[in-house]
ZASEVEX-156474 format. One record per residue (C-alpha): residue in three letters; x, y, z; residue number from 0. Coordinates in steps of 0.25 Angstrom, whole numbers, plus 5000, padded with zeros to 4 digits. Example, Ala and Ser with C-alpha at 12.3 -4.5 7.8 and 13.67 -1.06 7.14 Angstrom:
BEGIN
SITE/residuo/c1/c2/c3/num
SITE/ala/5049/4982/5031/0;
SITE/ser/5055/4996/5029/1;
//
This chain:
BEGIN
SITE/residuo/c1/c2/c3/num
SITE/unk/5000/5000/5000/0;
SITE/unk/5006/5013/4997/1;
SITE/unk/5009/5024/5008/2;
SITE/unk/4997/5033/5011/3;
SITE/unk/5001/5047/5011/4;
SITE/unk/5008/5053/5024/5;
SITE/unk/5002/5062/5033/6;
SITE/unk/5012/5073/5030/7;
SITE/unk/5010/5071/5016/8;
SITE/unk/4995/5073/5019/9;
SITE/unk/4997/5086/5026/10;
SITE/unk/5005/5091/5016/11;
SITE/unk/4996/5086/5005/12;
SITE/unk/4983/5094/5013/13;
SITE/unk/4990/5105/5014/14;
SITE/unk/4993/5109/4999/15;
SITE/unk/4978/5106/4996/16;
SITE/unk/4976/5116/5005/17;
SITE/unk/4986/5126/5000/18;
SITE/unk/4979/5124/4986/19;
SITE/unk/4963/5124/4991/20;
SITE/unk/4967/5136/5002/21;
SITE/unk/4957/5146/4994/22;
SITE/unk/4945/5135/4992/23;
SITE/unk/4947/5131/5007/24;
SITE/unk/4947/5146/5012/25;
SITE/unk/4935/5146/5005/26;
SITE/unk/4929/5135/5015/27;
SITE/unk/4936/5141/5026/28;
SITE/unk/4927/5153/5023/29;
SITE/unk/4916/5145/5025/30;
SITE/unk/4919/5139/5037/31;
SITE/unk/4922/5151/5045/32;
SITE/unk/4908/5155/5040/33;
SITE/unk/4901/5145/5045/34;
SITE/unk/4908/5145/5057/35;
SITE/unk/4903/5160/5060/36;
SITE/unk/4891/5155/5058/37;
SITE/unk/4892/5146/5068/38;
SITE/unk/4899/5155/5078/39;
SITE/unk/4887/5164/5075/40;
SITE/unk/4877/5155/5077/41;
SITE/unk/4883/5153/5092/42;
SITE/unk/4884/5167/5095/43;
SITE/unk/4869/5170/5092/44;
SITE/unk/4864/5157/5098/45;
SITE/unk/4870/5163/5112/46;
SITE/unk/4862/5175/5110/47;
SITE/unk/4850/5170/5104/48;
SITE/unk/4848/5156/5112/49;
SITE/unk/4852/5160/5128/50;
SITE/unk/4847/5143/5129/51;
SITE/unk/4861/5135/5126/52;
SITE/unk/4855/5123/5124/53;
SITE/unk/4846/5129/5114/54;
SITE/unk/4859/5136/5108/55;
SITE/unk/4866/5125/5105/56;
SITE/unk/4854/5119/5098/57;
SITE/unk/4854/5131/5089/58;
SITE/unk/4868/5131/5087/59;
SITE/unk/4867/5115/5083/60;
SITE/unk/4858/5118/5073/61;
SITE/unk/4864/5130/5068/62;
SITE/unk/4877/5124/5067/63;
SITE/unk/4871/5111/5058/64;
SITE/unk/4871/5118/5046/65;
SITE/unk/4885/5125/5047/66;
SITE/unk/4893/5113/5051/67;
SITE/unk/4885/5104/5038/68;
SITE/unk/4891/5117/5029/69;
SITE/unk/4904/5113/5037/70;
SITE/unk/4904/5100/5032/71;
SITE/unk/4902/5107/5019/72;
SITE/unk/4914/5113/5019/73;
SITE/unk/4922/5103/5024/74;
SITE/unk/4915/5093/5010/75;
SITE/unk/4919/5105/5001/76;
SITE/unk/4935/5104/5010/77;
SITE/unk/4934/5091/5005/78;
SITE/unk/4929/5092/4992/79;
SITE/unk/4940/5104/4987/80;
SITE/unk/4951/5096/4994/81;
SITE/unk/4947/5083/4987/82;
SITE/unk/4948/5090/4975/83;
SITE/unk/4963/5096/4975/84;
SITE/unk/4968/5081/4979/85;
SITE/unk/4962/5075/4968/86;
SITE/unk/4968/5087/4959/87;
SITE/unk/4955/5093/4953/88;
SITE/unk/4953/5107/4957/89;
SITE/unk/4944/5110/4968/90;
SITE/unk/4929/5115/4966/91;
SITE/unk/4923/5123/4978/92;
SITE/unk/4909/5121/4970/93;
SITE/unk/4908/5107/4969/94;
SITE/unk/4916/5106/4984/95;
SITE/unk/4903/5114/4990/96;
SITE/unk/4894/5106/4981/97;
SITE/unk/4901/5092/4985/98;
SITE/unk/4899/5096/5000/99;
SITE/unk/4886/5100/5001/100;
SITE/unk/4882/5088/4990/101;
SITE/unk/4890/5078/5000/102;
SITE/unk/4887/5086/5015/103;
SITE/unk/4876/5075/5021/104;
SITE/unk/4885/5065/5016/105;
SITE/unk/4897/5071/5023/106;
SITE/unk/4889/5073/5034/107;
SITE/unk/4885/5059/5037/108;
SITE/unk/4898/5053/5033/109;
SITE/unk/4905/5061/5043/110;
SITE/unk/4893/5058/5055/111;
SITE/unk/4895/5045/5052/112;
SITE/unk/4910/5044/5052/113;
SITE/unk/4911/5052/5066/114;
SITE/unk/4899/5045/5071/115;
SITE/unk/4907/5030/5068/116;
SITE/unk/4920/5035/5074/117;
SITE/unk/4913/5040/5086/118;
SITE/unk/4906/5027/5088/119;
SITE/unk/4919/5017/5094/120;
SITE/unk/4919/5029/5106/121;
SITE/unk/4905/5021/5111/122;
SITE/unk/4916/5010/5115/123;
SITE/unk/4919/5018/5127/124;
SITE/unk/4906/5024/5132/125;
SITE/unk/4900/5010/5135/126;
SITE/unk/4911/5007/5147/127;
SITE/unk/4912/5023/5148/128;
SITE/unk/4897/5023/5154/129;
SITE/unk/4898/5010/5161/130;
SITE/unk/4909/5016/5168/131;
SITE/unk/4903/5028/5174/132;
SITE/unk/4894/5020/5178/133;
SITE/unk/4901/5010/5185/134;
SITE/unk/4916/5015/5185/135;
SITE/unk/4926/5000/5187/136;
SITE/unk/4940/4998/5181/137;
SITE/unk/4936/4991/5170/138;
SITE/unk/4926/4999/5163/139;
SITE/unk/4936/5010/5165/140;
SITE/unk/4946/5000/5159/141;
SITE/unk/4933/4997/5146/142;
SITE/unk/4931/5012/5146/143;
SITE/unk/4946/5016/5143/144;
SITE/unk/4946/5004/5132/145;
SITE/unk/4933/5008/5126/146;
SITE/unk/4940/5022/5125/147;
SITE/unk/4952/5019/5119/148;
SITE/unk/4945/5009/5109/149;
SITE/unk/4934/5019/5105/150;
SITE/unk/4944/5030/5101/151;
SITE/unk/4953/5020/5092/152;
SITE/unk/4940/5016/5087/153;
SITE/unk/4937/5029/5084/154;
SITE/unk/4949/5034/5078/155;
SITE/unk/4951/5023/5069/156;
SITE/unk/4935/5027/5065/157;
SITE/unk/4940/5039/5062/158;
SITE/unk/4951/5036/5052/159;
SITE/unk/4943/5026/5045/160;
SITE/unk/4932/5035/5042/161;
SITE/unk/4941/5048/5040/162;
SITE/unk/4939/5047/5025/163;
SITE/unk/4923/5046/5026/164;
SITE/unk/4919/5060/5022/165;
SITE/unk/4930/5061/5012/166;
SITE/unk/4924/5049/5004/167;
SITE/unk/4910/5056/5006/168;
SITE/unk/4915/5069/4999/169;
SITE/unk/4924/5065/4988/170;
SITE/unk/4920/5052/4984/171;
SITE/unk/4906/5053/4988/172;
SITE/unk/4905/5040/4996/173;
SITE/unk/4893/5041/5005/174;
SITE/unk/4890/5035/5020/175;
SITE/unk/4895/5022/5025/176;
SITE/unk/4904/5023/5012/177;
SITE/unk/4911/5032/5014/178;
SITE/unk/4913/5027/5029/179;
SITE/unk/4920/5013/5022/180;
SITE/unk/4928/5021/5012/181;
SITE/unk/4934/5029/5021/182;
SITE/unk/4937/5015/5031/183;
SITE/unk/4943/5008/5020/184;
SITE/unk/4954/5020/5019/185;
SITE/unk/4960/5016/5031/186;
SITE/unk/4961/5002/5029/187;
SITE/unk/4974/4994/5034/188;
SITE/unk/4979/5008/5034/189;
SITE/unk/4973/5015/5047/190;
SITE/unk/4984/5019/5055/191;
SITE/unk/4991/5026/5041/192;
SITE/unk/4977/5033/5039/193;
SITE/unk/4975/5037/5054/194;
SITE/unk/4990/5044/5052/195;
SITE/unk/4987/5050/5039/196;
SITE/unk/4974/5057/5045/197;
SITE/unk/4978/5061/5058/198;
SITE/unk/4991/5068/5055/199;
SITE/unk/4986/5077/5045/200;
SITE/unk/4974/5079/5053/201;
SITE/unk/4983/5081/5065/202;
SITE/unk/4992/5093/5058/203;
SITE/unk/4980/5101/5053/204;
SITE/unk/4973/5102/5066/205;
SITE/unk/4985/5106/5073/206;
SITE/unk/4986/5116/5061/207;
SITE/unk/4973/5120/5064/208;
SITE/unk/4977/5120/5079/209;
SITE/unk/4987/5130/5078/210;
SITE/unk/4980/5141/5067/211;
SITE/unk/4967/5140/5077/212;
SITE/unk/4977/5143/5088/213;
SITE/unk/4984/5155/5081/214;
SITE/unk/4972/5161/5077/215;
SITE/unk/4968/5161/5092/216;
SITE/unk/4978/5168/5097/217;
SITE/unk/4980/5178/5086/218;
SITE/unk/4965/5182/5087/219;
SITE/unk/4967/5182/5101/220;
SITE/unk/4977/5189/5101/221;
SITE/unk/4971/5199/5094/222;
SITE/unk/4959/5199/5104/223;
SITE/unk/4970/5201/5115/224;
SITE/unk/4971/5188/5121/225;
SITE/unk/4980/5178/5112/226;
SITE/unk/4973/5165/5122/227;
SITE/unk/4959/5172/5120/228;
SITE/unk/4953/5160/5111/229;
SITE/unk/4963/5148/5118/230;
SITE/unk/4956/5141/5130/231;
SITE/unk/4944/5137/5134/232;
SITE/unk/4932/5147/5137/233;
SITE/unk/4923/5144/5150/234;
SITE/unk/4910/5149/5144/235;
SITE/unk/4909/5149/5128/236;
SITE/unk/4896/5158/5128/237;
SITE/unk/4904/5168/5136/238;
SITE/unk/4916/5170/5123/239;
SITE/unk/4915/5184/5118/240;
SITE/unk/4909/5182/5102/241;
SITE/unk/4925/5185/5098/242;
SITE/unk/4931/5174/5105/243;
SITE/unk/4918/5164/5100/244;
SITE/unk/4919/5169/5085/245;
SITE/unk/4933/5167/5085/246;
SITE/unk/4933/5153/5092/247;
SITE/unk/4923/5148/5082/248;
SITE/unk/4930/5154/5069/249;
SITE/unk/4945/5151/5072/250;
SITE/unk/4943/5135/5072/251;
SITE/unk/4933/5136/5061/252;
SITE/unk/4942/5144/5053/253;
SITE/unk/4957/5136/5056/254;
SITE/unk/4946/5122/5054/255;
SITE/unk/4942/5129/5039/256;
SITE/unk/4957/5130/5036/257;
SITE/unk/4962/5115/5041/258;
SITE/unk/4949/5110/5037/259;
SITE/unk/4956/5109/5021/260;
SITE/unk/4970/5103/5027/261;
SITE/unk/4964/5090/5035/262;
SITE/unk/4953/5087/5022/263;
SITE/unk/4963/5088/5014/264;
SITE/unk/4973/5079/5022/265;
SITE/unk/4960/5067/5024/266;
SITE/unk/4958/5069/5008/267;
SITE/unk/4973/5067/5005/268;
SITE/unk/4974/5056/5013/269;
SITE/unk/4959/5051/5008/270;
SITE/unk/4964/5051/4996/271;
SITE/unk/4977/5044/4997/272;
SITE/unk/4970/5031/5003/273;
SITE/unk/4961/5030/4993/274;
SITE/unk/4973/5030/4983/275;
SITE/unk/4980/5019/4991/276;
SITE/unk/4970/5010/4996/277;
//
């Protein structure tokens, strides 16, 4: 079997589509910081309109549905534009937007089912969990740290075999359970290479992401006259000033928009480099 290609080379690879697709991206990343000042907006006015909290967060729920199906949008449309520069055809903002909007309840449910399966291994530690609150021994202490341990290997190795699962859904068109298989079939005989080649790349962007979240903090509050203004933790969220709430919702959204291109085009690399060599 030929070598699959490297993690550095993934990195590398993901960041020159993202030098060549930076002005489609911005584009997206316009977007999301739209819908996220929607968002940001919505919470403000909820805590002047609706004193209830209960009731606000059932507004907010419901308001916040829409935005984050257009979200998923966005994050088709990511997929679609990067799909295209790696096969070498010149990326279509129309028919991304048209793909992602044609493919959303798809999307949707492929990704609720893929959490929902990785999630489930996690129920082999609530049984001896609860039977120990109830009755506290040594040995269900003893089953509770095994059911543990097994759920989150279960759940990990969940994980990287359905990675793959909304990528078949927006480039190949592969619906359900399908694409489910497809994606499984990837990893096979080969899981600990794939695990490697999806975490380290996933790893470098976040602490990317990390870092530029963390400057833009400090400069912004630097400029607001306190540099550790937006680190921390804040006792009482509905008692922020409206400055320290819109920032604090549009910094992560923003830095999110720009990373968002680097970790779909290190899956897609990588998605389609399996499929070359399976």
């Amino acid at each position: 079997m030929q070598q699959i290609i490297g993690p550095a080379d993934i990195i590398i690879e993901a960041w020159d589509i993202f030098r060549r697709r930076l002005r489609i991206y911005a584009e997206f990343v316009v977007w999301w910081v739209i819908l996220s000042m929607t968002q940001w907006a919505v919470v403000i006015l909820s805590r002047t309109l609706v004193p209830d909290r209960m009731l606000r967060f059932l507004v907010i729920t419901l308001v916040s549905i829409p935005v984050w199906l257009i979200f998923a949008a966005i994050t088709i449309a990511v997929i679609t534009v990067t799909a295209q520069d790696i096969r070498r055809k010149e990326p279509d903002v129309r028919e991304a937007l048209y793909t992602s909007f044609h493919k959303l309840l798809s999307f949707v449910w492929v990704t609720v089912l893929k959490y929902a399966l990785a999630l489930l291994p996690s129920l082999l530690f609530f049984g001896p969990f609860m039977a120990y609150l109830a009755r506290p021994s040594a040995a269900l202490g003893v089953a509770t740290l095994a059911g543990a341990l097994a759920g989150l290997i279960l759940t990990v190795a969940v994980i990287i075999w359905l990675k793959f699962a909304t990528d078949f859904v927006v480039v190949e068109d592969v619906r359900g359970t399908a694409a489910l298989r497809d994606s499984r079939v990837l990893s096979l005989g080969r899981w600990w290479a794939v695990m490697f080649r999806i975490a380290i790349p996933f790893l470098f962007f976040l602490l990317v992401a990390l870092f530029f979240r963390a400057v833009l903090y400090l400069v912004l509050g630097a400029m607001l006259g306190d540099p550790r203004l937006f680190f921390g933790t804040v006792a009482d969220p509905e008692q922020i000033t409206v400055i320290h709430s819109l920032v604090t919702s549009l910094v992560p959204q923003l830095v999110a928009g720009f990373v968002l291109p680097l970790m779909v085009a290190a899956d897609l690399i990588l998605w389609f480099d399996l499929r070359k060599r399976r």
